[in-house]
Structures are given as C-alpha cells and as structure tokens.
C-alpha positions as a printed Julia matrix, in Angstrom:
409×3 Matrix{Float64}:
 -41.32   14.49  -20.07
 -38.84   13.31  -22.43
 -39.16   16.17  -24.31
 -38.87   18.85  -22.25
 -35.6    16.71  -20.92
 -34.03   16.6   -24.47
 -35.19   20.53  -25.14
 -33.7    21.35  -21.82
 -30.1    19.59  -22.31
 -30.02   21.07  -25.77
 -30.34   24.86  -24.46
 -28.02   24.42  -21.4
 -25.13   22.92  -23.73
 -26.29   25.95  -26.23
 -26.14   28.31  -23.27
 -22.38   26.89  -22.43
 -20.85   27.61  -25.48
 -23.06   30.82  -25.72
 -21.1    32.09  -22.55
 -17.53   30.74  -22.48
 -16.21   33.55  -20.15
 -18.95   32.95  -17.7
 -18.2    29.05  -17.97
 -14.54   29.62  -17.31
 -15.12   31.53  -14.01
 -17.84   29.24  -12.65
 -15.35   25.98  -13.29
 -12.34   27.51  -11.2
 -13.52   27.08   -8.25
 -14.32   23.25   -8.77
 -11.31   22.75  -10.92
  -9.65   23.28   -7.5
 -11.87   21.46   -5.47
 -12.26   18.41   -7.02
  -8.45   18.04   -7.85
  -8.42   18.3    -3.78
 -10.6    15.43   -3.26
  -8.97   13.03   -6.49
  -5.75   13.95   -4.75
  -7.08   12.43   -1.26
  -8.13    9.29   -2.57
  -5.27    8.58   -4.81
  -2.96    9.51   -1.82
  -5.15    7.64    0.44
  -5.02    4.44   -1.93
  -0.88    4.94   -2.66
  -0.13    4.94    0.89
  -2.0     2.15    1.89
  -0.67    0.22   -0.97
   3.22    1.36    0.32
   2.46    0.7     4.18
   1.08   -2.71    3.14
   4.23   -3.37    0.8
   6.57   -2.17    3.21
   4.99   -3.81    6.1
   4.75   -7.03    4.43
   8.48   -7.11    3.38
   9.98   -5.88    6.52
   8.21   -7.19    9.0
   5.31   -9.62    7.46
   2.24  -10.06    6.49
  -1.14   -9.83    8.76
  -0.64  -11.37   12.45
   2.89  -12.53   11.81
   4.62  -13.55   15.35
   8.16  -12.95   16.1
   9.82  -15.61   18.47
  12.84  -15.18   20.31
  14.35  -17.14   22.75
  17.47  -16.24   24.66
  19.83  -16.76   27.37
  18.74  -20.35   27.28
  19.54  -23.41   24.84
  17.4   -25.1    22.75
  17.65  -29.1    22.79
  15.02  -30.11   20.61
  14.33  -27.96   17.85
  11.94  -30.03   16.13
   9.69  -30.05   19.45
  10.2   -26.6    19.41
   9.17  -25.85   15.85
   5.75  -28.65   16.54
   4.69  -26.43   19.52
   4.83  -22.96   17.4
   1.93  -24.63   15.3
   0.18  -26.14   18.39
   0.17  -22.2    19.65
  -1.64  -21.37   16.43
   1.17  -21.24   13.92
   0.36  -22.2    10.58
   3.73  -21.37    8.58
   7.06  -21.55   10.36
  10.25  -20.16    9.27
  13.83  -19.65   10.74
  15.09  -16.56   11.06
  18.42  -16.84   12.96
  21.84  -15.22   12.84
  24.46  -18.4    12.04
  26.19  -19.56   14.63
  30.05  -18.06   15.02
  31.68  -15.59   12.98
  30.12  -16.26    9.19
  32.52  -14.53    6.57
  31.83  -14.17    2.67
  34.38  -13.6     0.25
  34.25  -13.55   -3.54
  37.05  -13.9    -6.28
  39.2   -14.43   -3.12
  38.21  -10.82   -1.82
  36.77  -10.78    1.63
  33.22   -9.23    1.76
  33.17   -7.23    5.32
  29.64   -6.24    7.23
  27.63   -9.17    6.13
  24.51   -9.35    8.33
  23.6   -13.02    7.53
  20.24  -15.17    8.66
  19.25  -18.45    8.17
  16.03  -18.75    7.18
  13.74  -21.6     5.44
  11.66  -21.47    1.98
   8.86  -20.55    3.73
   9.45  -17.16    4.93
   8.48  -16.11    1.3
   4.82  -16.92    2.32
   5.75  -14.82    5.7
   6.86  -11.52    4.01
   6.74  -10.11    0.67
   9.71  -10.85   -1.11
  10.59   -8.49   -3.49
  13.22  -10.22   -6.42
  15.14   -8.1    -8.42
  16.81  -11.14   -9.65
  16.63  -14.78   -9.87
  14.17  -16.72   -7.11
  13.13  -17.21   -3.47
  14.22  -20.49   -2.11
  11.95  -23.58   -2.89
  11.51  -27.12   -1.49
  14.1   -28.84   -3.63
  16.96  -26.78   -2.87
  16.82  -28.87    0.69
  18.65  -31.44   -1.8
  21.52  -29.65   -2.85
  24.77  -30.19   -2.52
  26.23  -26.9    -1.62
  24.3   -23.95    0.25
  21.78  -22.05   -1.44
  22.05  -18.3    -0.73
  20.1   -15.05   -1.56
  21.36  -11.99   -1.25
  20.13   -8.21   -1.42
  21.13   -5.7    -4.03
  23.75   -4.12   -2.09
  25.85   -7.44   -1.44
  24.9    -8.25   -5.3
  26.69   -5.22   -6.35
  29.97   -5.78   -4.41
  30.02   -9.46   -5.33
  29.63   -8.84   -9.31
  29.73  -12.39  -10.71
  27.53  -13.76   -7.84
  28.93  -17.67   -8.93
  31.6   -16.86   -7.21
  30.34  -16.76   -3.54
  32.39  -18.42   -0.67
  31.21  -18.76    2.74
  32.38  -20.36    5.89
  33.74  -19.95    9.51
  37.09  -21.93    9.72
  36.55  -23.61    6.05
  35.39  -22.2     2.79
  32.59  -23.54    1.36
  31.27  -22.33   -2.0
  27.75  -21.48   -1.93
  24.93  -21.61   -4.86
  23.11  -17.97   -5.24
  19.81  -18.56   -6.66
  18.44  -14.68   -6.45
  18.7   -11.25   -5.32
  15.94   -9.51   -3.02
  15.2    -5.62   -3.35
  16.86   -3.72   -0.3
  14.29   -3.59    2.88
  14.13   -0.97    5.92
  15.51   -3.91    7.64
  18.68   -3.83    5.31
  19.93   -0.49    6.69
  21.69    0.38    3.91
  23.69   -3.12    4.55
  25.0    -6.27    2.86
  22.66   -8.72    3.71
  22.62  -12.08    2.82
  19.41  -15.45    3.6
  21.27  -18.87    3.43
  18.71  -21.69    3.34
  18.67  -24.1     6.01
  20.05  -27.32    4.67
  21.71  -30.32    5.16
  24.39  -28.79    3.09
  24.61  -25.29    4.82
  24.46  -26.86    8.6
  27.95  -27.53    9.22
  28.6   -23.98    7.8
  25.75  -22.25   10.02
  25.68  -24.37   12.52
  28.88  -25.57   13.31
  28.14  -27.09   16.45
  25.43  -29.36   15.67
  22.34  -29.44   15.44
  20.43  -31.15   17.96
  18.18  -34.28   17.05
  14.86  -35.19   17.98
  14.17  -35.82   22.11
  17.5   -33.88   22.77
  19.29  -36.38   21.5
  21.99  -34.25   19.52
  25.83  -32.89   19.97
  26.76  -30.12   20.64
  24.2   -28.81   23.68
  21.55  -27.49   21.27
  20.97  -23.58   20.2
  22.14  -20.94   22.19
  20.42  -18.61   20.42
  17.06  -18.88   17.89
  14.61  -16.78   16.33
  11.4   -18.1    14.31
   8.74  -15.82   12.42
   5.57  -17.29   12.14
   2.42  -16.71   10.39
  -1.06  -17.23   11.94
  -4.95  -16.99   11.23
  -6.13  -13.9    11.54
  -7.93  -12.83   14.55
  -6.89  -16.25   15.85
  -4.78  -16.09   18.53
  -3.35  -12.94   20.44
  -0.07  -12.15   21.97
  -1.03  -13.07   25.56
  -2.2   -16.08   24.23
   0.46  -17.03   22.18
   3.08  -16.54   24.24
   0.87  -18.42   27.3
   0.68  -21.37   24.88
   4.45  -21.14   23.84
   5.65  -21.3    27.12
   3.45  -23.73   28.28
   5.33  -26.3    26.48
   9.21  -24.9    26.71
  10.05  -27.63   29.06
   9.86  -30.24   26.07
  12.75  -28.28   24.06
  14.96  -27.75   27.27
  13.84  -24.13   28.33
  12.68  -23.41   31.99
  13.07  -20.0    32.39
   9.82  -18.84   30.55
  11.57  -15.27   30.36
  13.71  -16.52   27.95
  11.01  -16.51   25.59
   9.76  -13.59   23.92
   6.65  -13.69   21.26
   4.89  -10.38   19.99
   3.16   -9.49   16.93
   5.92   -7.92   14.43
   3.81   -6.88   12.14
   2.3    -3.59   12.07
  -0.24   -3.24    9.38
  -3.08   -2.02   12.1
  -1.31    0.72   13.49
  -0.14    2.21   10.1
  -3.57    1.7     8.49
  -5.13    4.0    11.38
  -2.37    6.63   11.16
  -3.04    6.8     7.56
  -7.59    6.36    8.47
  -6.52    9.96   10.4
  -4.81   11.66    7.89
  -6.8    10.89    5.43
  -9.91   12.42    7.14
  -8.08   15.57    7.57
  -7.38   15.74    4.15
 -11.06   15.03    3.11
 -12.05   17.72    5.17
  -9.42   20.19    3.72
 -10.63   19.18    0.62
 -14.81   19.19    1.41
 -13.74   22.57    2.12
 -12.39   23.77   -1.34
 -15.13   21.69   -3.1
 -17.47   23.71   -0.98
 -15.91   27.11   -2.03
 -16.31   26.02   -5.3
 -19.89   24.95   -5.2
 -20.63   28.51   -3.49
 -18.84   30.36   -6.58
 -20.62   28.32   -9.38
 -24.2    28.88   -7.17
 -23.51   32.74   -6.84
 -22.09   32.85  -11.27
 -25.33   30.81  -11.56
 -27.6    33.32  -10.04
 -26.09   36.36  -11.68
 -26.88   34.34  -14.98
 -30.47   33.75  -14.4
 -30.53   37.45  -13.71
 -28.87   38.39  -16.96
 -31.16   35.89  -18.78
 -34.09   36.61  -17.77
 -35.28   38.26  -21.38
 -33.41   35.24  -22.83
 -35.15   32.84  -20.47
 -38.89   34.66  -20.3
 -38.26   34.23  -24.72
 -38.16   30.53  -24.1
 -41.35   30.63  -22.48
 -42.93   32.84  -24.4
 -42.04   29.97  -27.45
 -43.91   27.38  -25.67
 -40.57   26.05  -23.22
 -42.54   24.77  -20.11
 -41.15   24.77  -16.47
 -39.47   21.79  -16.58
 -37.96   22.77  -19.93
 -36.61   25.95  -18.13
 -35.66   24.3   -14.29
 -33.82   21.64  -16.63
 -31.99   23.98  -18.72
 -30.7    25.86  -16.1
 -30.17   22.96  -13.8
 -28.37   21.39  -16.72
 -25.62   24.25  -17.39
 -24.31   24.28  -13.56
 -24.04   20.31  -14.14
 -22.01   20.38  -17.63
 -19.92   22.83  -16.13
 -18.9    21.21  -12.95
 -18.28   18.03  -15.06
 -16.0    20.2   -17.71
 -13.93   21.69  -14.85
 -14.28   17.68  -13.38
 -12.89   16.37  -16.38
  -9.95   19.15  -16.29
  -9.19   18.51  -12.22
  -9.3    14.89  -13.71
  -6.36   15.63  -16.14
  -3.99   17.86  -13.98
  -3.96   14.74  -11.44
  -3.15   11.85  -14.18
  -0.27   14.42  -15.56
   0.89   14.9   -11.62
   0.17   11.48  -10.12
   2.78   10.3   -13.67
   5.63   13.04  -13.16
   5.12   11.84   -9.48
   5.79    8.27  -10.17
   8.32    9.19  -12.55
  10.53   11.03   -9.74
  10.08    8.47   -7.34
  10.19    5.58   -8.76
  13.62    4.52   -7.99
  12.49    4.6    -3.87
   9.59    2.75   -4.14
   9.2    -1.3    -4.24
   9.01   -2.55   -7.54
   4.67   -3.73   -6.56
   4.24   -0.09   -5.65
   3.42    2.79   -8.41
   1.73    6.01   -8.09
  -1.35    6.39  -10.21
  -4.94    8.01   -9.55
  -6.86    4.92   -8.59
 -10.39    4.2   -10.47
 -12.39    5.02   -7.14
 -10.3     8.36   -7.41
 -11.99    9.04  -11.25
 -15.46    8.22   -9.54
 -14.9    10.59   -6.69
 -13.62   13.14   -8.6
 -16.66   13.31  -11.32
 -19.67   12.47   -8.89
 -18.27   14.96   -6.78
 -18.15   17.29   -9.88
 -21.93   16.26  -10.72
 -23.38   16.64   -7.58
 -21.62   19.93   -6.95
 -23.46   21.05  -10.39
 -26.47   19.66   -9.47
 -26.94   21.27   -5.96
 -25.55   24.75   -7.31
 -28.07   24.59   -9.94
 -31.33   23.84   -8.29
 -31.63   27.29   -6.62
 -31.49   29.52   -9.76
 -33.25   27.17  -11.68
 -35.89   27.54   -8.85
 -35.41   31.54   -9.3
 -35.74   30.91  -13.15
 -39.03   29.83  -12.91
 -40.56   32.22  -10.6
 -39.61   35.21  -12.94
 -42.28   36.67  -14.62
 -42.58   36.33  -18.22
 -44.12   39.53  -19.06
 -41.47   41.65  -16.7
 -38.44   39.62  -18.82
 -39.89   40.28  -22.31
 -40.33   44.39  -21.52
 -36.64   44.51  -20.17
C-alpha cells in the first residue's frame, strides 16, 4: 500500500513536469477560481473587522444604550446616574453638550465650530478610542487643577502647540490636553473636542451648577443631558430598558416619561447581517468560477488519460498495479490544482498589500487589509479538493483501459 502510494506520487510529479503546457492550461481555470473564493474570505474578514472598528468608535461597543432626556430638568443627577445601573447599566458615561456658548481659542486666536461634549473616563470602555496622540482620560485627572481636554485631529491641527488651549464662556480658563483621538463618522469633518467632567471643568461646562444629591443643588438642575451606557449582552432590551428608566424618573425630577428617550446606538447586528448577505453572494459567484475551473481541469484530465494510454498501459505492463495507476493519475489533477492554489495564493497577498497600501490613510489605525489565515486554508483545500474530485473520474477511466489495446497503439 505504501508502495504503490510512493510509486504513484513519484509518476504524477514526473508526469507534471513531463507536460508543462498541459499543466498550464488545466491550472487557469482554478487560478481564477480559487483567487475568487481567497478574495471572499479576506473581504468577508476586512469588513467585519472595519464595521466592528467603526461601530465601536462611533457609536459603541455591543448593546451600548443611548439616553437622552429633554424638555425636562434634571435635579438629581447622581439618582439619575444610580438608576441607569439599576436598569442594567454596567458602565456609565456622560456624553453632553456644555452648558452655554463654550468657545476655544489658542495663542489668543479664537477657534470657531467647536462641537464640544463632556464626557467621563469611562466612555473609553464604551467606544473604541482610537489615539493618534497622547491618552484617553483616566481616574486621576478628576484631581486636577485645570480641565483636562482631548481633542480630534482636526482641532489638533488648527491649535498647533496644543499647551496653549483656552476655554470658557464669560472667563478664560486654560485647559490641560492630554491626547488627540483619530477623526470618527461622528466628527463630520469637524473640530471636536471631550472635556472631562471635573471639579475643575464644572464651572466652565456647567456654569449654572450642578445639582447635589436629593435635589439639593443651585441652579434648577440640567436642562439638557445625555448618558451612553454599556450593558450585558443579551441582558436587557430596549422596551425594557427604557420601562425600567422611566420607572424611576420621578426620583431625579422628571414626570413627563416622554422626555426620556433610550435605544440601542449601537449597530453591530444590523451591519454584521448586511455583510452575512453579501458575503453569500460572493461565495456563490465564486463556487461558480471554482466550479468552471474544476470542469476544465476534469475535461484536460480526460484528454490526458486518452493520450497516455500507451504511456499508462507501459506502467502496467512493468508491474504498476491499479492503485499505482488510480494514484498517479489522481495525484497529477491534485499537484496541479495546488500549483495554480499556491499562484491564486500569491496574486491575493500582492493585491490585498497594494490594497492596504492605497487605503491606508482612510482606514482606523486597528484596521489593515491582509488575506486572513482562514483565507490561505480556503484557498488551498479548495485547490485540493478541486484536484481531487477532477481526478477520480479519469483515474477511474485509467484503469479500465486495456493493457493490450494501449501497448499496440
């Protein structure tokens, strides 16, 4: 058995070189095919890995919760911010528009178009934040002594030397930039700026006061607030979220449950099944083409076991049993799918690179194009198993040829 194995992958390798013309045509077909389906995957696998990026950064990650709450005040934010975890909340974060007019200047310049929020250090654990420079917010910048701002490449660029940073509605107020955040969707194409909230940025944010615990505060409390909040997945819905939220909105001074408005922001589901649909109509564009191929190397296949059959009804005649022969002929159609596997293999690393190379500078800095491993394993099974199926038929033909009629011809 081992024998005749060994005998047989020696002659089909001999029989490859032997006919280089023949090998050529037979791997065209596949070469195209099998590029088809490495192509899929590794587009398959690069846009989920971009929809997840730019879901995460723009909008958060899995069963994030946006909470608004309008027309209405606010008296007791801390209440407020103890019942988003009772509704199933497990990270909180601020992210409201400052209260007032905000402006920015820097060097004494004034910075116009600023869209500003006010956010905490734990919206980094809400979305993916991207730095291009310096750091997200942390815990101890709670204790400093002026406010801590981020901002996002486009405000970096107009602000240059980014010590230099004054903010403030009817005062100026220097603030401390600790980083700078890649540009979002969200961004617009806009100076945007997060400013921590802090003891020291609340009389710049908030110049009204900010309410105490129990309501006890100046200034009548938040007109205005937004929250995004992170949750267990598959914990909580919507409907229930928003039933629990407003359950409690007396003990934070809203009646008017309408005021309140809580939905999943995040929208990971719905681009993962856009991207589950086009990704089965490009396997099936693909199955296709691989198909073609297998068709081409099963028909070159049978018109070689038809040229060969002196060469083949020799081997017998030398003492080559049937499984010497089915293996030898099974064996070609498989090292020439692999060859044109390992080519189709090749054009898509040299694409997938010139690829990443011309669109690198719009992609996050987490997100590359390259052909994934599960794309090499596709691409070479695929190749195999093409080889394999196209070969069994002649190989089957092979053996049924009489010896005698192949030595006379």
């Amino acid at each position: 058995m081992l024998r005749s194995l060994i005998a047989g992958l020696v002659l089909a390798f001999a029989g490859s070189r032997a006919n280089v013309s023949r090998t050529i045509l037979s791997c065209a077909g596949i070469v195209v095919g099998v590029a088809s389906l490495i192509t899929v995957v590794t587009v398959g696998d690069f846009g989920e890995r971009f929809a997840q990026s730019y879901t995460e950064s723009n909008f958060g990650v899995a069963d994030t919760f946006q909470v608004d709450i309008m027309e209405e005040r606010v008296t007791d934010i801390d209440a407020l911010e103890t019942d988003l975890k009772r509704a199933g909340a497990t990270t909180v974060s601020l992210t409201s528009r400052p209260e007032g007019e905000l402006r920015m200047r820097a060097g004494g310049t004034a910075i116009p178009d600023v869209d500003t929020y006010v956010v905490d250090a734990d919206l980094g654990d809400i979305r993916r934040i991207n730095m291009a420079a310096g750091r997200w917010f942390t815990e101890d910048d709670q204790a400093s002594l002026a406010p801590v701002v981020i901002v996002n490449q486009n405000l970096a660029s107009q602000i240059g030397d980014t010590a230099d940073l004054q903010i403030g509605t009817d005062e100026w107020v220097t603030a401390r930039v600790v980083g700078v955040v890649e540009a979002t969707a969200l961004d617009g194409g806009w100076n945007t700026a997060y400013i921590l909230r802090s003891p020291a940025s609340a009389p710049v944010v908030f110049p009204s006061g900010a309410p105490g615990s129990g309501g006890g505060g100046g200034g009548g409390g938040f007109a205005s607030l937004s929250y995004s909040v992170r949750t267990e997945p598959g914990t909580v819905s919507d409907e229930e979220f928003m039933e629990r939220l407003a359950s409690a909105s007396w003990r934070w001074g809203v009646k008017n449950k309408g005021s309140i408005m809580a939905y999943r922001s995040d929208s990971g589901e719905e681009m993962g099944r856009l991207l589950s649909y086009m990704s089965l109509g490009l396997f099936g564009i693909a199955a296709i083409t691989l198909a073609t191929g297998l068709l081409g190397v099963l028909n070159v296949g049978l018109v070689t076991v038809r040229e060969r059959r002196r060469e083949l009804a020799t081997y017998r005649a030398l003492g080559a049993n049937r499984l010497t022969l089915f293996i030898t002929v099974v064996a070609e159609s498989v090292v020439v799918s692999l060859v044109a596997g390992i080519i189709a293999l090749s054009l898509c690393y040299a694409g997938a690179a010139v690829a990443d190379a011309l669109v690198a500078d719009y992609l996050p800095s987490d997100v590359s194009l390259y052909v994934p491993f599960q794309g090499v394993l596709v691409g070479l099974s695929s190749a195999a198993g093409v080889g394999l199926l196209a070969g069994i038929i002649p190989a089957w033909r092979a053996l049924r040829a009489s010896v005698v009629a192949g030595l006379r011809e």
